[in-house]
C-alpha positions in Angstrom: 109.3 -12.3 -32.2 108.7 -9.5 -34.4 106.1 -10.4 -37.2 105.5 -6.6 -38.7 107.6 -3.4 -38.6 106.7 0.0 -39.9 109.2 2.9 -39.9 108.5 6.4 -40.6 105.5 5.9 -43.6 104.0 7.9 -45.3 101.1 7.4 -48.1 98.7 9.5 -49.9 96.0 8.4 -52.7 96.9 9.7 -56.0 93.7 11.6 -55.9 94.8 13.6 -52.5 96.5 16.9 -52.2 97.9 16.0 -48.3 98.9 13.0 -47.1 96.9 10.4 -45.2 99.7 9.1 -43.2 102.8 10.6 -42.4 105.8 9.5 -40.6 103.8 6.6 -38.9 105.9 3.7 -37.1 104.9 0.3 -35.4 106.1 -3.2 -34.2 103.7 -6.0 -34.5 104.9 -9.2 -32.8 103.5 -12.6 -31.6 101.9 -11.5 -28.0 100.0 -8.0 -30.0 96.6 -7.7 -29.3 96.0 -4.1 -31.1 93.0 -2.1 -31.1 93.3 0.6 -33.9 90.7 3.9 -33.2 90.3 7.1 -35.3 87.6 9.4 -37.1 86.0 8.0 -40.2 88.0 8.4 -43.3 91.4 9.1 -41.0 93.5 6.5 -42.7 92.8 3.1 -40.6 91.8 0.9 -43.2 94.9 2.0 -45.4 96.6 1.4 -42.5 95.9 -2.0 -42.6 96.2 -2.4 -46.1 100.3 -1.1 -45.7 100.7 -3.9 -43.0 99.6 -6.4 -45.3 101.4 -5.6 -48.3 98.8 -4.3 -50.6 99.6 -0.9 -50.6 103.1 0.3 -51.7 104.1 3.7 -49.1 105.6 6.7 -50.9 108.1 7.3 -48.2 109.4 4.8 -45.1 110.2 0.9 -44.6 107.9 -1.7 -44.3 109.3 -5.0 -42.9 107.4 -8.1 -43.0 108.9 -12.0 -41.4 108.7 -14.2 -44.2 106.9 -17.1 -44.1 104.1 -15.0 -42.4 100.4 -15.7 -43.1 97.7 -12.9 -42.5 93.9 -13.6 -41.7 92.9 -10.4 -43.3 89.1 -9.4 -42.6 87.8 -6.2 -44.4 85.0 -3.7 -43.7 82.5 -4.7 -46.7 82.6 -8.2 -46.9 81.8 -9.8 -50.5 81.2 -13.3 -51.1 79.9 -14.4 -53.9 79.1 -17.9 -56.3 77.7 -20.9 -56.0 79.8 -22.5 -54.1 78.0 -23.9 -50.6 79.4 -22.4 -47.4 80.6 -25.8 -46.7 83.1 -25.8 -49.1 84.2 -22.0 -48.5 84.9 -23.0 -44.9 87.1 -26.0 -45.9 88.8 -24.1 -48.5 90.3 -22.8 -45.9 92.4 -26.0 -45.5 93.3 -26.8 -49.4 94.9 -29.9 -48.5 92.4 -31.1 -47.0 89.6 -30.3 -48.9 91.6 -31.8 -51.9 91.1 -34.9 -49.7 88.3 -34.8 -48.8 87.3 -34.7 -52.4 89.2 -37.2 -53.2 88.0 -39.3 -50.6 84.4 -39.1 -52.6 85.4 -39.7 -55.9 87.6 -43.1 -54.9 86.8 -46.5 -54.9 86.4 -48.0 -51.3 88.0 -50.8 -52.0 91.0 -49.3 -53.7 94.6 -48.9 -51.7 94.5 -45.6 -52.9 91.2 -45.3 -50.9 93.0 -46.3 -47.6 96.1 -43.9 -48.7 93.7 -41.1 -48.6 91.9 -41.5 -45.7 94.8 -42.6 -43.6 96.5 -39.2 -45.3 93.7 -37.1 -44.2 93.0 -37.8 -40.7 96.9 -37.3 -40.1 96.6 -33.8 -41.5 93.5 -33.5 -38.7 90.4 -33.8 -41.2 88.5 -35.7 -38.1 89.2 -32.1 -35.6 88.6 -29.8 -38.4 84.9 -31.1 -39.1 84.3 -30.6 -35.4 86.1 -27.5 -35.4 83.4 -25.8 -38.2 80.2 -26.6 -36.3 81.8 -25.1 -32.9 82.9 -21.8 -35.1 79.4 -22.2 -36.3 77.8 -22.6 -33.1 79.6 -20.0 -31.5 78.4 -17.4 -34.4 74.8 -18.7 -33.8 74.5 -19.8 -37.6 71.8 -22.7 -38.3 73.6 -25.8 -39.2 71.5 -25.5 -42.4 73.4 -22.5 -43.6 76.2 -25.1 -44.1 74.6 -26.6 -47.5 73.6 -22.9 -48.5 75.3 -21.2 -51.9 77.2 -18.7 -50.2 75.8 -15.6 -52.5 72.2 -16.1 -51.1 73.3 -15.3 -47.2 72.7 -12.1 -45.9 75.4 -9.4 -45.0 75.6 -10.4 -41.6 76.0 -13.5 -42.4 78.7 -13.6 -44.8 80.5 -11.4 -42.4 80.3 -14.3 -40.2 81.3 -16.8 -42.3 84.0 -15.0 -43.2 85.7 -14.4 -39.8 84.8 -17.7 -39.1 87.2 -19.0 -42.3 89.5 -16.5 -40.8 89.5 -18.3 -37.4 89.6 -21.8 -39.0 92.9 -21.1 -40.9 95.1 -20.3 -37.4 96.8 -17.5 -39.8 100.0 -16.1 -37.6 98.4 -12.9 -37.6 94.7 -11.8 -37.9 93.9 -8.2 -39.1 90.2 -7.6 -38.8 88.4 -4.1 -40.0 85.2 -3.6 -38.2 84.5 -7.2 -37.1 82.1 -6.6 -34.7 79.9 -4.6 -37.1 77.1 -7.3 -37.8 77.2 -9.1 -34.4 74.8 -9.2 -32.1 75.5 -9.5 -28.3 75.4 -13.5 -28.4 78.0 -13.6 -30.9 80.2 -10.7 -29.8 80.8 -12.5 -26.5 81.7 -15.8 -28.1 83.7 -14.1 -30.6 85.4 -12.1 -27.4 85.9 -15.4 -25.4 87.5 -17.1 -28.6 90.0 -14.5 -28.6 91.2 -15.2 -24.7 91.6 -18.8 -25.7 93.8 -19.2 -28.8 97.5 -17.4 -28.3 97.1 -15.7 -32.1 98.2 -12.1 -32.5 95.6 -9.7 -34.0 95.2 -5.8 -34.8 91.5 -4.9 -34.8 89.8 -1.9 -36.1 86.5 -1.4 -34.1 84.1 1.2 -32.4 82.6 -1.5 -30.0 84.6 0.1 -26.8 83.3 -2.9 -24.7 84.9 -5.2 -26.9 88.1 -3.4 -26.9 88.1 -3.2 -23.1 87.7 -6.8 -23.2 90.2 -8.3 -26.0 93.2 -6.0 -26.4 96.1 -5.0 -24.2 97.3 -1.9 -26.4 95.5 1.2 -28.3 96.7 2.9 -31.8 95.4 6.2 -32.2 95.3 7.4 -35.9 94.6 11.0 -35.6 96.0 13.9 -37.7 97.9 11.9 -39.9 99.7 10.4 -36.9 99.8 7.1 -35.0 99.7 7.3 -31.1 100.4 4.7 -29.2 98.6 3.7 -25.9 99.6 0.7 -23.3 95.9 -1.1 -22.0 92.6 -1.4 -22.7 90.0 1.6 -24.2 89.0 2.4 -20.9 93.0 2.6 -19.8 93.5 4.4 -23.3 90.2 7.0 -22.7 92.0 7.8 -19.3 95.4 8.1 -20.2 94.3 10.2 -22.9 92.7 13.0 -21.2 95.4 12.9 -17.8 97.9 14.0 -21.1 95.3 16.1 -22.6 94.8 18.1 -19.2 98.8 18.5 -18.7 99.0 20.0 -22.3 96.5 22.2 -21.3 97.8 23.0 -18.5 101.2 23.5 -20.1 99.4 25.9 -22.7 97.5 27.9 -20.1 101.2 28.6 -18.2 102.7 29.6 -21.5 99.5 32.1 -22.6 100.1 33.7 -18.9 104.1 33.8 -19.7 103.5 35.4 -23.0 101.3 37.9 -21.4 104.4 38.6 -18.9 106.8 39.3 -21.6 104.1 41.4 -23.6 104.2 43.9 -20.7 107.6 43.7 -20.4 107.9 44.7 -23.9 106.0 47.1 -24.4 107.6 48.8 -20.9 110.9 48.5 -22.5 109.7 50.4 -25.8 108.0 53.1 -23.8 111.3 53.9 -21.5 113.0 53.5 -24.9 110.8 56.8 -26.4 111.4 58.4 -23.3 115.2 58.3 -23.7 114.8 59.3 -27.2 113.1 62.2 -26.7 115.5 63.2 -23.4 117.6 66.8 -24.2 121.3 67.1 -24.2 121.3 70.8 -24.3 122.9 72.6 -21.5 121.1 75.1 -18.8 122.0 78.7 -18.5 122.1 79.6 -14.9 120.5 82.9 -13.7 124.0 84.6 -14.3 124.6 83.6 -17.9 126.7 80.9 -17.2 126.4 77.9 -18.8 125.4 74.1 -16.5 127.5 71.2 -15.9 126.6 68.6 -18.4 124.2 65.9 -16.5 126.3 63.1 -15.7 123.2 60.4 -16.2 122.4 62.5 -19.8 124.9 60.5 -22.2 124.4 57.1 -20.9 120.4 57.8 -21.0 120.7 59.0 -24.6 122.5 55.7 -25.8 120.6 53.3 -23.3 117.0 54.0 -25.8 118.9 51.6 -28.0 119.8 49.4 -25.7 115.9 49.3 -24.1 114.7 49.0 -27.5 117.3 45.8 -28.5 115.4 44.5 -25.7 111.8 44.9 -26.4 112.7 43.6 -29.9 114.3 40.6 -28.6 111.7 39.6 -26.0 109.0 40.0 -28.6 111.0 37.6 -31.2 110.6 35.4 -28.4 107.1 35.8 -28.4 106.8 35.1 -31.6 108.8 31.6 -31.4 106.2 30.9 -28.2 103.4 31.6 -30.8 104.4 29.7 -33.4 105.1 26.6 -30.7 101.7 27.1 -29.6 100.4 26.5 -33.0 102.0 23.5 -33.4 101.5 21.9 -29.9 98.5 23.1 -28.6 96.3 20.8 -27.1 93.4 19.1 -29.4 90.5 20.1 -27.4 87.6 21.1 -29.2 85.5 23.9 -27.8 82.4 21.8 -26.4 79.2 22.6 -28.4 75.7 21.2 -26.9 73.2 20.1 -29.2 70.0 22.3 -27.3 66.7 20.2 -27.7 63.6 21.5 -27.7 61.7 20.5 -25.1 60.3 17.1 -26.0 57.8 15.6 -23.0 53.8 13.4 -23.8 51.2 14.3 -21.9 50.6 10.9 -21.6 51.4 8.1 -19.6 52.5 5.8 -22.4 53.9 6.6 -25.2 53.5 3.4 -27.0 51.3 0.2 -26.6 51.5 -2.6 -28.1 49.0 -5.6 -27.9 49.4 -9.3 -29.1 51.8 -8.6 -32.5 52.7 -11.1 -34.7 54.3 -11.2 -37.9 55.8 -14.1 -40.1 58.0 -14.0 -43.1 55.9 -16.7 -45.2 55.2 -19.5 -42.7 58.3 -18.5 -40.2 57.4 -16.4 -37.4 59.7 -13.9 -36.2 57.7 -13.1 -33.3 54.2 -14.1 -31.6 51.7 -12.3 -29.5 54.5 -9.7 -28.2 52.8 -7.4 -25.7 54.5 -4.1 -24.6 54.1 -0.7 -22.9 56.8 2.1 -23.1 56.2 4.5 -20.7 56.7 8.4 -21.8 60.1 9.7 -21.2 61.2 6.5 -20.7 64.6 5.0 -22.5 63.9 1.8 -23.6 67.0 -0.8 -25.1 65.4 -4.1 -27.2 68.1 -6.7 -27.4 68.4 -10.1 -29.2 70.3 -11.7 -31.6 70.4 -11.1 -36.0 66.9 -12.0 -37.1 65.1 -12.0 -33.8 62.8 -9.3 -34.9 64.1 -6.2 -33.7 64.6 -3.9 -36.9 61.0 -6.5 -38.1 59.2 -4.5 -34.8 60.8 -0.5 -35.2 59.8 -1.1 -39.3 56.0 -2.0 -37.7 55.5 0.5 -35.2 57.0 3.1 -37.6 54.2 2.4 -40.2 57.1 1.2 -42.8 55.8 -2.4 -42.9 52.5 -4.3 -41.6 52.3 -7.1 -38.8 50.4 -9.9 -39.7 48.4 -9.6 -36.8 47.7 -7.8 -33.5 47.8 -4.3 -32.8 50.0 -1.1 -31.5 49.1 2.6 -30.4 50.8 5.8 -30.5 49.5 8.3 -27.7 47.8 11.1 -29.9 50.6 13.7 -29.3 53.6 11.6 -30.4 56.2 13.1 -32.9 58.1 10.5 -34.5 61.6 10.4 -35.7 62.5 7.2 -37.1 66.8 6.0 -37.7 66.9 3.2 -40.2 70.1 1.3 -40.8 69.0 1.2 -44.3 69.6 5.4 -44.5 66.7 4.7 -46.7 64.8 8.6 -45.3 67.6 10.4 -47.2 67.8 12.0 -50.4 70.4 11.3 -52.2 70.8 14.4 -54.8 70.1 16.5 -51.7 73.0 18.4 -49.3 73.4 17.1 -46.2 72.9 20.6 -44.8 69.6 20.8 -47.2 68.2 17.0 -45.8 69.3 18.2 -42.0 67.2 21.8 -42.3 64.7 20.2 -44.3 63.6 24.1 -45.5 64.0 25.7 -41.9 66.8 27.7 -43.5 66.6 30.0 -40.0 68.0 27.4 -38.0 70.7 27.1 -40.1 73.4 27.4 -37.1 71.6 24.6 -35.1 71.7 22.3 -37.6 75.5 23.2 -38.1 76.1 22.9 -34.2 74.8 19.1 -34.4 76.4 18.1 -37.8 79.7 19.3 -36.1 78.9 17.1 -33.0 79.0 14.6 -35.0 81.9 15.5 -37.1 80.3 16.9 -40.1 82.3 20.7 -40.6 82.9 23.2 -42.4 82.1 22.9 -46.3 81.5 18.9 -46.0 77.9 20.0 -45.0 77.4 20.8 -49.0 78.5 17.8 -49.7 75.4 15.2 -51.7 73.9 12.3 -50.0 75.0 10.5 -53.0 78.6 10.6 -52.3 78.8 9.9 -49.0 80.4 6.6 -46.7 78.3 4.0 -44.7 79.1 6.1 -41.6 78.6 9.8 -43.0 75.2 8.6 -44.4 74.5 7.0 -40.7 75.4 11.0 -39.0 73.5 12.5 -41.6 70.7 10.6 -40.9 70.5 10.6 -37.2 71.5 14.9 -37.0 68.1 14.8 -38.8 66.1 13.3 -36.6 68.6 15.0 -33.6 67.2 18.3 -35.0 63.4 17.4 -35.7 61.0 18.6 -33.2 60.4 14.8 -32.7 59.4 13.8 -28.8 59.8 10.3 -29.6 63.3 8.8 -31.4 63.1 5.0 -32.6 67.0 4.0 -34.0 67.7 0.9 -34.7 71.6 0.2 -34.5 72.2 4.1 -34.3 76.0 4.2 -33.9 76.7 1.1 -36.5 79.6 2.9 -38.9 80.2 5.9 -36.3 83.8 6.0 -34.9 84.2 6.7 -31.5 84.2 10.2 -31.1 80.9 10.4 -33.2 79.5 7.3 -30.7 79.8 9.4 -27.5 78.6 12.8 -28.9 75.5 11.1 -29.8 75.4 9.3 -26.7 76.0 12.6 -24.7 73.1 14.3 -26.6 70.8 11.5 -26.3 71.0 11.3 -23.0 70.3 15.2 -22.5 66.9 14.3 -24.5 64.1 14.3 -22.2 61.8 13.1 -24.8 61.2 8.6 -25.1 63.5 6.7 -26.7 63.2 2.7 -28.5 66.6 1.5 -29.3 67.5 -1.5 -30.9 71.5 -1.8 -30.6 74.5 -4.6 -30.5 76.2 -1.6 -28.7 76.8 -2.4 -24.8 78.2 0.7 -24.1 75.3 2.5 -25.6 72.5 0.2 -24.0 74.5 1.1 -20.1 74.4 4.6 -20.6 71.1 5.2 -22.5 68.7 2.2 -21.4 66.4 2.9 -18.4 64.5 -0.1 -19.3 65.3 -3.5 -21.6 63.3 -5.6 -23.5 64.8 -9.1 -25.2 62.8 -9.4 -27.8 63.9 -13.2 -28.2 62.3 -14.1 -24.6 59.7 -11.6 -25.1 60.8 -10.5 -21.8 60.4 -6.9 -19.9 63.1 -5.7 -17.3 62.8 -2.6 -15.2 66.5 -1.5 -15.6 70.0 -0.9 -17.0 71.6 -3.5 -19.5 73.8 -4.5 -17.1 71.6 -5.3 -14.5 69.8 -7.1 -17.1 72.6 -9.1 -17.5 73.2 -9.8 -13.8 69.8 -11.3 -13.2 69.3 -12.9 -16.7 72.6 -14.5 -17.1 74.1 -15.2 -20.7 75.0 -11.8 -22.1 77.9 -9.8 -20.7 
C-alpha cells in the first residue's frame, strides 16, 4: 500500500535564484527501504522535509495516506530541558506514560489503583519497559543515562536517544537524515540488525555506504536538481551507475565522430557549391569564327550551386540540433584531476611510539598503560566505540591535550598534519582558498586542484570559514592538511559530514599518500580500503591487517 506520493515537484528557498528541486517524483509504500545520496547542499534534507509535510512545493502534488505517522529523525539533533531521558523515551507512548504517572500518584488501595494498572499493562506498559533497556543496550548507553536531564548528554548521545524514541514509537514510516553520523561500529551493526527485524518502511539519508549495502533494497539519487532512481543496494546502485554512465559515453563519443562526418560533408557540399558558382556560361568561338554548341551539363551545373548549398545548410542545421542535444545529455563525467603529493617518506623505522599512556577524566580512566608502535609508511585504523579514547589519544599525541601519565615519541623528522572533528585549526574570517594556501600564493592551482576533488569550485573557494556547513568546514579542513608538506596525517573521523562523492575522492588520494597515516573512523568502508594495520583501542589490542580481517578473527564487528 502506498504511504507517500510525489509528482512532478518543484521547490526553491525564497532566498534562491534557481530551483533546488524540479520536477522530482516518488512512491513510498509499506515494503520501501530507501537510501537517499547526493552532494552536500543538493536538496536531500528538503527533500525530506516535502515528504513530511513541512514544506509547501511551489509546483507539483504531494499525496500523503491519512492516518500516517512519520518517525522523523533530522541531521542536528537538539534536545534540550530538564526532563530525564526516562521520561523523553516514554513520552513516546503518551498513554502510557499518563499511566504510568498516574500509577505513582494513586493510592494502592484505591479501585482506581487497580483500574490503572490493569489499564496499563493491557496497553503493553510491562513489554515497553523491556523494550527501552534493549533499545538502550543495543545503542551501548549506560543504564545510568536513563535518570540523566536530557540537556546534559553529549551530541552523540542525544542522537541516540533520539533514534531510539524514534524506534520505540513503531511510526508507519521512519525518515532518518544522517543517522549513522555519531555511531560507532558497535552501534551501527545493532542499529543495521534492528532494521532486518522489524517490517517498518524507512527512507534514509546517509554516506555510510556499508550501511546502505546492508539495509536498503533501493537508491535515490538527488543530483542536478533531479531524483534518479536505482533498484538494489549502493554497491548494485555504484555499478548500475557507471554500466549507464559508460553507454552515454559511449553514445556521446558515436555522435562527436557523426558530427565530424557531416562537418566534412558540409563543407564538401559548400566548396562544389562555389565551384558551380563560379562555372561560365559563355560560349566558345571555334578557330573559324563560329560560335560552340552550348554545354549540355552547363545549365543544370549553374542551378545545381543552389541546390549543393541548400544542402550544406541543411546538414549543418542538423549539426547544430546534435550540438545542442549534446549539451543537454552529455554524460556527467568529470575530467579526473589527481591530487600530486609530495613525496612524504621517514627515515625512520617508526614513526610514532608510545609507552604506558594513561589519561583519566577526574577519577574515570579512559585508557591505561596503552603501549603502541606505528611503523613509518604504515596505515594504521584505531577503532572502538563513543568515548573509548580514540579522539582522547589523536588530541595527546598531537600535543592539543596532556596524558596523565606515560609517554609517546615522534621520530625527529615527522611533519604533522592533524584533522579534528572539532574544525577547531580553521580561521573563521579567513577564505577557504586563503586557510588552504596558508600564504603559498604560487601554488595557487594545487590547492584549487584538491578543493575541487573535494567539491569545492569555482568562486566557492572565496567563500569565509564563517559561513560555511558541518561538511564544507570538514573539506576545508582536511584539503589543508591534503596540501601541507605533512609526511604524517592523524584524522579523526575524516569523512564525518562528506557526501559520498567527497568520501571516495579523499579515500582515492589518501591512499596515493605514501607518507603514515593514524585514523580514527566509524567508517568501514574507509578502514577496508585505507587500514594496513588496526588497533581497538577498547581491548588495547594490535592486529597486523585490514579491518575486515580484523573482524574475521576478532569476531563482534562486521
Amino acid at each position: 500500500m502506498e504511504l507517500i506520493r510525489g509528482s512532478n515537484l518543484t521547490f526553491k528557498f525564497e532566498s534562491q535564484t534557481d530551483n533546488l528541486l524540479e520536477k522530482v517524483s516518488f512512491s513510498v509504500d509499506e515494503s520501501c527501504h530507501i537510501g537517499l545520496v547526493g552532494d552536500n547542499g543538493g536538496g536531500k534534507t528538503t527533500l525530506l522535509d516535502i515528504m513530511r509535510g513541512q514544506i509547501p512545493v511551489a509546483e507539483g502534488q504531494l499525496a500523503l495516506r491519512r492516518g500516517t505517522t512519520i518517525g522523523h529523525l533530522p541531521q542536528e539533533v537538539r534536545l534540550e530541558g530538564r526532563h530525564t531521558v526516562s521520561d523523553y523515551l516514554w513520552q513516546a507512548r503518551e498513554e502510557l506514560f499518563r499511566l504510568k504517572k498516574k500509577m505513582h500518584s494513586t493510592d494502592q488501595s484505591s479501585p482506581e489503583y487497580a483500574e490503572v494498572v490493569a489499564r496499563y499493562y493491557d496497553l503493553g506498559g510491562g513489554e515497553y519497559d523491556a523494550e527501552i533497556e534493549k533499545v538502550l543496550a543495543g545503542f551501548n548507553l549506560d543504564e545510568n543515562l536513563y535518570k540523566m536531564p536530557i540537556e546534559t548528554l553529549s551530541g552523540g548521545e542525544k542522537t541516540k536517544i533520539a533514534l531510539a524514541r524514534i524506534l520505540l514509537r513503531h511510526p508507519d514510516i521512519m525518515l532518518l537524515d544522517e543517522p549513522t553520523n555519531h555511531l560507532e561500529i558497535a552501534s551501527l551493526v545493532w542499529l543495521e540488525n534492528y532494521l532486518h527485524q522489524v517490517s517498518l518502511p524507512y527512507v534514509i539519508i546517509s554516506h555510510d555506504r556499508r550501511f546502505l549495502d546492508n539495509c536498503v533494497d533501493e537508491i535515490w539519487e538527488l543530483q542536478d536538481k533531479i531524483l534518479h532512481v536505482y533498484s538494489g543496494n549502493y554497491s548494485f546502485y555504484k555499478s548500475q551507475k557507471e554500466d549507464g554512465l559508460k553507454k552515454q559515453q559511449k553514445r556521446y563519443e558515436n555522435q562527436q565522430k557523426e558530427i565530424g562526418r557531416l562537418r566534412e560533408a558540409a563543407q564538401k557540399r559548400r566548396q562544389e557549391a562555389s565551384r558551380m558558382e563560379q562555372f561560365k556560361l559563355s560560349r566558345s568561338v571555334t578557330k573559324k569564327g563560329g560560335i560552340c554548341k552550348r554545354d549540355d551539363g552547363s545549365g543544370r551545373a549553374r542551378s545545381g550551386g543552389a541546390d549543393k548549398m541548400r544542402s550544406a545548410k541543411a546538414i549543418e542545421q542538423r549539426i547544430r540540433s546534435m550540438l545542442e542535444k549534446d549539451r543537454a545529455e552529455s554524460p556527467h563525467l568529470d575530467r579526473e584531476r589527481k591530487i600530486s603529493f609530495k613525496k612524504a617518506t621517514l627515515k625512520a623505522p617508526f614513526a610514532l611510539e608510545i609507552e604506558n599512556l594513561t589519561h583519566r577524566f577526574g577519577r574515570r580512566p579512559i585508557f591505561k598503560n596503552l603501549t603502541l608502535s606505528v611503523g613509518s609508511g604504515v596505515k594504521l585504523g584505531i577503532i572502538g566505540s563513543n568515548g573509548s579514547g580514540k579522539s582522547t589519544l589523536l588530541k595527546i599525541i598531537t600535543e592539543n591535550l596532556k596524558a596523565s601519565s606515560g609517554n609517546y615519541r615522534w621520530a625527529p623528522q615527522a611533519r604533522i598534519g592533524y584533522f579534528s572533528q572539532e574544525h577547531e585549526t580553521l580561521g573563521a574570517s579567513n577564505s577557504i582558498l586563503d586557510e588552504v594556501l596558508q600564504g603559498r600564493l604560487q601554488e595557487q592551482t594545487r590547492a584549487r586542484t584538491i578543493l575541487g576533488r573535494l567539491n569545492i569550485r569555482r568562486d566557492k573557494v572565496y567563500q569565509s570559514i564563517g559561513t560555511l556547513s558541518l561538511g564544507e568546514r570538514s573539506k576545508t579542513a582536511l584539503a589543508k592538511i591534503l596540501f601541507s608538506d605533512a609526511n604524517v596525517l592523524v584524522l579523526d573521523e575524516p569523512t564525518n559530514h562528506l557526501e559520498l562523492s567527497a568520501r571516495e575522492a579523499l579515500e582515492a588520494a589518501l591512499g596515493e599518500y605514501t607518507g603514515t597515516v593514524i585514523v580514527a573512523s566509524h567508517d568501514r568502508y574507509l578502514l577496508d580500503r585505507l587500514a594496513t594495520e588496526i588497533f581497538d583501542i577498547e581491548k588495547s589490542r594490535y592486529f597486523p591487517g585490514t579491518y575486515s580481517e580484523y573482524v574475521e578473527t576478532a569476531g563482534g564487528y562486521r
